[in-house]
N, C-alpha and C positions, 0 to 999 in steps of 0.2 A: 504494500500500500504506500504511496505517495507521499510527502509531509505534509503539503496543502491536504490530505482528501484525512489522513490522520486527525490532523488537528481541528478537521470540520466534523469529525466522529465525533473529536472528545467533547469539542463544545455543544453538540446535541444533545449529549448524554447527561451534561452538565444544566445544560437548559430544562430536559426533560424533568432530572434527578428533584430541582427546585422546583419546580413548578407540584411537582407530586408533593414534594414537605409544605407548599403553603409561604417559602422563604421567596423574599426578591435578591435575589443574587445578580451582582452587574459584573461582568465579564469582561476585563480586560485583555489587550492585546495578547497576542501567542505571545510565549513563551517556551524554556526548556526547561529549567531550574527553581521551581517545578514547572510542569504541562500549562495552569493559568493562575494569574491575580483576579481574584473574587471582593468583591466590597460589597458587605452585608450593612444600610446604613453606615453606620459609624468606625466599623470592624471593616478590617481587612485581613485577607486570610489567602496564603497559597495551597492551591489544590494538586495536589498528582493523580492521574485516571489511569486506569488499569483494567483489560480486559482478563475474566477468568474462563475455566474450559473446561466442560465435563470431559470423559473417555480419554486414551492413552497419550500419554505428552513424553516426546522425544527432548533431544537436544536441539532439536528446531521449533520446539514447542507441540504445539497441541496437532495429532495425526487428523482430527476430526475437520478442523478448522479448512486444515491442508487441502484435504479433498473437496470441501465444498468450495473452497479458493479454484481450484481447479475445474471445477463442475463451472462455476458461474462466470469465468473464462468463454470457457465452451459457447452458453446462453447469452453472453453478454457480443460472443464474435455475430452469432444469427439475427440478434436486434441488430446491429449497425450492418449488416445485411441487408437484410429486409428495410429497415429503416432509409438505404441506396438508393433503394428501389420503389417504394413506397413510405412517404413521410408520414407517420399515422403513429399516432402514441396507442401500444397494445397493452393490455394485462396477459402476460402471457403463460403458462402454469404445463410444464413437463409432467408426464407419470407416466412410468412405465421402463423402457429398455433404451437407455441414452448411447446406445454403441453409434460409433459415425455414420452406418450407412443409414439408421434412421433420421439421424439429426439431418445430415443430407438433404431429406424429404420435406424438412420442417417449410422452408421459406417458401420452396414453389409453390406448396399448399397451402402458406398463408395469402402469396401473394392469388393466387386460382381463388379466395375468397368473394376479391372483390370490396374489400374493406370500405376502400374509399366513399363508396355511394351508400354506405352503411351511418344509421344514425351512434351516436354516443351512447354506449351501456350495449348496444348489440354484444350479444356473447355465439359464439359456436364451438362444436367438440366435433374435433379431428380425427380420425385413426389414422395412423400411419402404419405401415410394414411392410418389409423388403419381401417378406418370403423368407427369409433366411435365420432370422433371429424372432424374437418376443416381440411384442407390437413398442409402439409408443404414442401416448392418446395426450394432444396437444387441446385445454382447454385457453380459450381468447376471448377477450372483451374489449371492445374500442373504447377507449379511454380519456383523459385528457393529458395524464402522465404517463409512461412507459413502467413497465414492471415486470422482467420476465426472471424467472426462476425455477429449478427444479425442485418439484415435492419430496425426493428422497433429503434435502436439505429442510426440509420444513415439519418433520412430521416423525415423533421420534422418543427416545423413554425420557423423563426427565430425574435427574440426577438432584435427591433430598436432603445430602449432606455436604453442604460445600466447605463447613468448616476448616478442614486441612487443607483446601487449596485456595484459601480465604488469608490463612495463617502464615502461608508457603509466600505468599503474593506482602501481604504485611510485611514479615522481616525481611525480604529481597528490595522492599520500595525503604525502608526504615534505614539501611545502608547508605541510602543517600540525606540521609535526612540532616549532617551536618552544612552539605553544601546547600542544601534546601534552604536554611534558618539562614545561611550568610545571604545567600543573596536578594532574600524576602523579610521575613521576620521570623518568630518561634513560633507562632500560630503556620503550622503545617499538617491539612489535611487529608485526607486520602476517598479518593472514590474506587470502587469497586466496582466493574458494569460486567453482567451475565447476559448477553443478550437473546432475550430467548426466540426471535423470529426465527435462527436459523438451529438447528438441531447441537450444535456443538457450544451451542452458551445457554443450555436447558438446563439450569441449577436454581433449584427453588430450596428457601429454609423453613423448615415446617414448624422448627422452636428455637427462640434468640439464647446461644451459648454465649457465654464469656469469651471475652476477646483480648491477647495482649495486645496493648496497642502499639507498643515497640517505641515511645516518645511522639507518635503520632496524637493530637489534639481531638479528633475524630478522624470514625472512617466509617465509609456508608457501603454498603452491598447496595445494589441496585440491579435485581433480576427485570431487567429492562423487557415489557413495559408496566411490570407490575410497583407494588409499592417499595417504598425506600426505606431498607432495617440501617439506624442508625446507632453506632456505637462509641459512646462517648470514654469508657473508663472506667463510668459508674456504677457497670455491671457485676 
């Protein structure tokens, strides 16, 4: 991922995060040391954001993540395809058997649609299949923004104990926390984001455990787009 598309994540997440606690939080320019300068009213506070990851994590990080990085590659090549050749914001939603020679099929048979003289919210379901493999059943909705993805990334177990990789994520952001305090102040906060749209950030906490905070002021989980468990010390 990109700095610019990085830093436009964490500020969502950040924006979301407030908006669910009821806080006005004003957002200052990017940063790195930490992620951003936050002023709450009268308080100002720096934030670090951190994504966490259910299922197996390597020394490149999470294998789960990987694959859907990959997968939406693929989906994201056939939007600016199609999108060549016809300019038309789709909802676009894979299921089924993503091997190339179906994907192959996807766009002549979005474009064989006919979208264009199609009103806004129109939806159609596709079949696709070479003969050769499993099918893949392309569902479409003319839209006003684009959104294409596959359901194998969407739809999946969710993972109830995130505490150890909550903890894991804590003392690895807590290491920097010297250079944090120099270059902002001692109020140095921590966000936590699980994002749950795509299968590999499906971690839900089903009861608030104790948390070291490792000199961290607060730190919030945020199983994105549900509510925001915040942990102050006091626990």
């Amino acid at each position: 991922m990109s700095l610019p598309l990085k830093k436009n994540r964490e500020r969502f997440f950040v924006d979301a995060a407030a908006k669910l606690m009821g806080k006005t939080w004003t957002i200052g320019p990017d940063r790195e040391h930490p992620d951003l300068l936050v002023t709450e009213g009268a308080q100002q506070f720096g934030l670090e954001v951190c994504e966490i990851f259910t299922g197996q994590q390597g020394r490149a990080g999470s294998a789960m993540k990987e694959m859907e990085s990959h997968r939406q590659r693929a989906v994201d090549a056939l939007r600016r395809e199609y999108e060549a050749i016809s300019n038309i914001p789709l909802i676009v939603k894979l299921v089924g058997d993503e091997c190339a020679e179906n994907l192959a099929l996807v766009v002549p048979a979005l474009v064989a649609e006919g979208l264009a003289s199609k009103p806004v919210a129109y939806q159609a379901k596709i079949d696709l299949n070479t003969g050769l493999r499993a099918g893949l059943r392309v569902y479409v909705t003319k839209a006003f923004r684009p959104n294409w993805f596959s359901m194998k990334d969407r739809v999946g177990f969710v993972d109830l104990d995130p505490m150890q990789r909550i903890t894991v994520e804590v003392k690895k952001k807590s290491e920097k926390l010297p250079q944090y305090r120099q270059d902002v102040s001692s109020d140095i906060r921590l966000l936590i984001v699980a994002d749950h749209i795509n299968n590999s950030g499906k971690l839900m906490m089903e009861e608030q455990a104790p948390l070291d905070m490792m000199g961290f002021q607060a730190a919030y989980f945020f199983p994105y787009p549900e509510s925001v468990i915040v942990f102050d010390g006091s626990i």
